[in-house]
C-alpha positions in Angstrom: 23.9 -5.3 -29.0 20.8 -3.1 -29.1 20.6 0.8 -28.9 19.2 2.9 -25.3 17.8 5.6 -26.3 16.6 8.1 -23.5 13.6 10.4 -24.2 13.3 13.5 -22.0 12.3 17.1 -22.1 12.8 20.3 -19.8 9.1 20.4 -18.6 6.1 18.2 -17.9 3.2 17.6 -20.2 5.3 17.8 -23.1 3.9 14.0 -24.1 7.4 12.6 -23.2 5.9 9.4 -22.0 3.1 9.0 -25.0 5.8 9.2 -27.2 7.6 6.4 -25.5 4.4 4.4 -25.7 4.1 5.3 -29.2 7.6 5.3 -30.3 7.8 1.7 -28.4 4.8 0.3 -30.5 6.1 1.2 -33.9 9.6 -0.4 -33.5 8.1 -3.8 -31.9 6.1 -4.1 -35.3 9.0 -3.2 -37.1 9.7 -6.9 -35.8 12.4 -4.9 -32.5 12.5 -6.8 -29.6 11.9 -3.4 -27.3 11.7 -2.5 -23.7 10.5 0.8 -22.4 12.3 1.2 -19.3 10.3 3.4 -16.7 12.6 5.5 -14.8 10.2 8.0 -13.6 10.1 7.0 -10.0 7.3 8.3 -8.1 5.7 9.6 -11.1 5.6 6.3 -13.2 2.5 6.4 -15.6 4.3 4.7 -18.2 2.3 1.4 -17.5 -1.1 3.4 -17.8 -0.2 4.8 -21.9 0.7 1.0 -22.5 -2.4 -0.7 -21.0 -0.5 -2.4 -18.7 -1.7 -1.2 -15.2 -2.1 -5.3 -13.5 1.1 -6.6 -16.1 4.3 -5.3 -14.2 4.4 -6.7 -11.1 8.2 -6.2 -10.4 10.1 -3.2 -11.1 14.1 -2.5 -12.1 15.2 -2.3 -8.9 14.2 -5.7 -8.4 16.7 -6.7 -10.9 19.0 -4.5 -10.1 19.5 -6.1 -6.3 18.7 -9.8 -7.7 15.4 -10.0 -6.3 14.5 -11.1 -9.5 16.2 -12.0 -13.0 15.2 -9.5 -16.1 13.6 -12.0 -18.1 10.7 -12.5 -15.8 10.4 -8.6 -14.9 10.1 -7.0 -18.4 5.9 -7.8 -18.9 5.2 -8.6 -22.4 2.3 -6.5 -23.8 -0.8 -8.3 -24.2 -1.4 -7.7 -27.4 1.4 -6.2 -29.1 4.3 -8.4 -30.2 8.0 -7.7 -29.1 6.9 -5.1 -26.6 7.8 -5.5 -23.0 8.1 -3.1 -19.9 10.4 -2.6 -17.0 8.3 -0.3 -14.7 9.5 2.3 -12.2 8.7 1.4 -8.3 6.6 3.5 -6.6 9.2 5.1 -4.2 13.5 4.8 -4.3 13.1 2.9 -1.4 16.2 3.1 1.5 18.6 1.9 -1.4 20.3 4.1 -3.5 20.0 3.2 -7.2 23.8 4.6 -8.6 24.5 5.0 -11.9 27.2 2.4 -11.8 24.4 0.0 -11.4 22.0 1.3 -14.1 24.7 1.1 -16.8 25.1 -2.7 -15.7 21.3 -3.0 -15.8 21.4 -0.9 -19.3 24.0 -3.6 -20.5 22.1 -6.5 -19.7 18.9 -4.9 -21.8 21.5 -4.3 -24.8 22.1 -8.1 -24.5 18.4 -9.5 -24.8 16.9 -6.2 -26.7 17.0 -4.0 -29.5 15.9 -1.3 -27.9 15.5 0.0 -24.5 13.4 3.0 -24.7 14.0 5.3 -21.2 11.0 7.3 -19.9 13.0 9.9 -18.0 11.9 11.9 -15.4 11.2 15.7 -16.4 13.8 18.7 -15.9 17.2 18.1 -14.8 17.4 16.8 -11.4 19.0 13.5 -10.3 16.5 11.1 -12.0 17.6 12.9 -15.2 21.2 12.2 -14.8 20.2 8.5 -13.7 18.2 7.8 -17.0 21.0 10.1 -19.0 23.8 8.1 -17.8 23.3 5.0 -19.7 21.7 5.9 -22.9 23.5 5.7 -26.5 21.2 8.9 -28.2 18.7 11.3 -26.6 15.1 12.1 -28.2 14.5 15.9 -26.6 10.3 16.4 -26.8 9.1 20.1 -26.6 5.7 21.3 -27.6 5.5 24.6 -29.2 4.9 26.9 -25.7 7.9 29.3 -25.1 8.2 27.6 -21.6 9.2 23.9 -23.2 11.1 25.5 -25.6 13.1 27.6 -22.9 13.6 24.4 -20.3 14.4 22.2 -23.2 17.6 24.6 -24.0 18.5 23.8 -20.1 18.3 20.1 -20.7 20.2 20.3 -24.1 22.8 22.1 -22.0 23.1 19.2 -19.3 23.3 16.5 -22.1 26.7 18.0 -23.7 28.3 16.7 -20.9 27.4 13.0 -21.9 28.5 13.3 -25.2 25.7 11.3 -26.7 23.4 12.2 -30.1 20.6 14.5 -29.8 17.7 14.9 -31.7 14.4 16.8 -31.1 10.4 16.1 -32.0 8.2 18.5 -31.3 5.1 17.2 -30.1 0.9 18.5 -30.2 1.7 20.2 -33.6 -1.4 22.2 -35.1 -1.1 24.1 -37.9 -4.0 26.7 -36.4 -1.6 27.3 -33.7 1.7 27.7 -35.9 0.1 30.7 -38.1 -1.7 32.3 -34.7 1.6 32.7 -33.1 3.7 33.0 -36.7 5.8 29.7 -35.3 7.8 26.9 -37.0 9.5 24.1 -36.3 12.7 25.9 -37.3 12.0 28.2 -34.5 12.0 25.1 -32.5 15.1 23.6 -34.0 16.8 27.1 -33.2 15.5 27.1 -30.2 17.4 23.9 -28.8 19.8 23.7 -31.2 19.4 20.4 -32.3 18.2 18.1 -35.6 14.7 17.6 -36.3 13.7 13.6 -36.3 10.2 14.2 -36.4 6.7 16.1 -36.3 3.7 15.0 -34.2 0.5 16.6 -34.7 -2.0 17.9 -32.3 -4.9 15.1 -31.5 -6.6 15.0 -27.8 -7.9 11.6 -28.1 -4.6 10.6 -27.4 -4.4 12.2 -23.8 -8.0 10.4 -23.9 -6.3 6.7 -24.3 -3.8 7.2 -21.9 -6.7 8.9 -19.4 -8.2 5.6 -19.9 -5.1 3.4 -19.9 -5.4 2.6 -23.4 -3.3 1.9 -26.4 -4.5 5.2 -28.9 -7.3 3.7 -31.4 -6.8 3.4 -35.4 -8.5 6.2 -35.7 -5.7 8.4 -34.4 -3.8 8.1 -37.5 -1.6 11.3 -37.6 0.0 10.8 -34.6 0.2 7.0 -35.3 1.7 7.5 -39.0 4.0 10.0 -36.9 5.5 7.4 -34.7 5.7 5.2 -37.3 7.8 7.2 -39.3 10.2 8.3 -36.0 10.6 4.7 -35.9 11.3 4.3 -39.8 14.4 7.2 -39.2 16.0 5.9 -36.1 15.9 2.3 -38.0 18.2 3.8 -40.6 15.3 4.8 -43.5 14.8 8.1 -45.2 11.5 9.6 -44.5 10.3 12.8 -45.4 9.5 14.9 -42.3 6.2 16.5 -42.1 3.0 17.8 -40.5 0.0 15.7 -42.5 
């Protein structure tokens, strides 16, 4: 059975759903048969970071009332291998999605993937508990503002009750920054009060790709060699943790 792993944070524009796209990417060429799981309804941009705005024609509520069997709903990427996505529809529609359902949905994704990667909604509303409910671990993103830091305690708060493992990256990491305000990623860690899995520098060309609905080019390689190594640690593999 494969691992759902539900990424979230406290506020927006914390790079939830780049990470997701990232994250996603470096565990499908680590040879993962992954879904990213969009449960950001209303909001859904996860399609746009993967470059895969005229790929998902149905979304998970589709399969979750049978209008449609998983298989043919997850899109495949179109150029990377063992990526897939199970977008969010545009509105909830005048059926309730329960969480009952999602963990049967949830289960079926175990079945067929190794990992379902959950986009959740920001903050700590109802599509948070939704996207919570049926997850395994929890990857808590913050940047290094006091506002994430402060909403992120909020959703570290909500996700004791579910009893799952937390871990925390913090995201748009520049060392200018850290030494202006005197900051470090232990501050962070304090902060939230959770274990560090990894370090993602700062690099805007990223927001430019997913601006442009692109995959992030080669020549983002900090952030890339980030991912790649998030991926290596939640694999099982020892990797230093680091700002390069």
């Amino acid at each position: 059975m494969g691992t759902a792993i539900v990424i979230t944070s406290g506020k927006g524009g914390t790079g939830k759903t780049a990470l997701t796209c990232g994250l996603g990417t470096s565990l499908a060429k680590l040879g993962n048969r992954v879904l990213c799981l969009d449960l950001d309804v209303g909001l859904r941009n996860l399609d746009l970071a993967l470059g895969m705005t005229d790929c998902a024609l149905m979304d998970f509520t589709d399969v979750l009332f049978d209008r449609c069997s998983l298989e043919r709903a997850a899109a495949p990427h179109p150029t990377v291998e063992n990526l897939f996505l199970l977008t969010a529809p545009v509105t909830w529609g005048s059926i309730p999605v329960s969480q009952a359902s999602l963990k049967r949905l949830t289960r079926e994704i175990r079945s067929q993937f190794d990992y379902c990667l959950i986009d959740c909604p920001a903050g700590i509303g109802p599509g948070f508990h939704l996207a919570v409910c049926a997850a395994d671990r929890a990857i808590v993103v913050v940047t290094t503002d006091t506002a994430s830091l402060r909403d992120a305690q909020q959703v570290v708060s909500q996700l004791h009750h579910y009893h799952i493992p937390m871990q925390l990256v913090v995201n748009r990491v520049s060392r200018w920054m850290l030494r202006k305000l005197q900051f470090s990623v232990d501050d962070a860690m304090d902060a939230a009060g959770l274990p560090l899995l990894g370090i993602i520098p700062e690099d805007r060309r990223i927001s430019l790709a997913a601006a442009r609905g692109e995959l992030p080019a080669l020549h983002t390689q900090g952030v890339i060699r980030a991912w790649h190594n998030i991926a290596d640690r939640i694999c099982g593999k020892r990797v230093t943790i680091g700002l390069r």
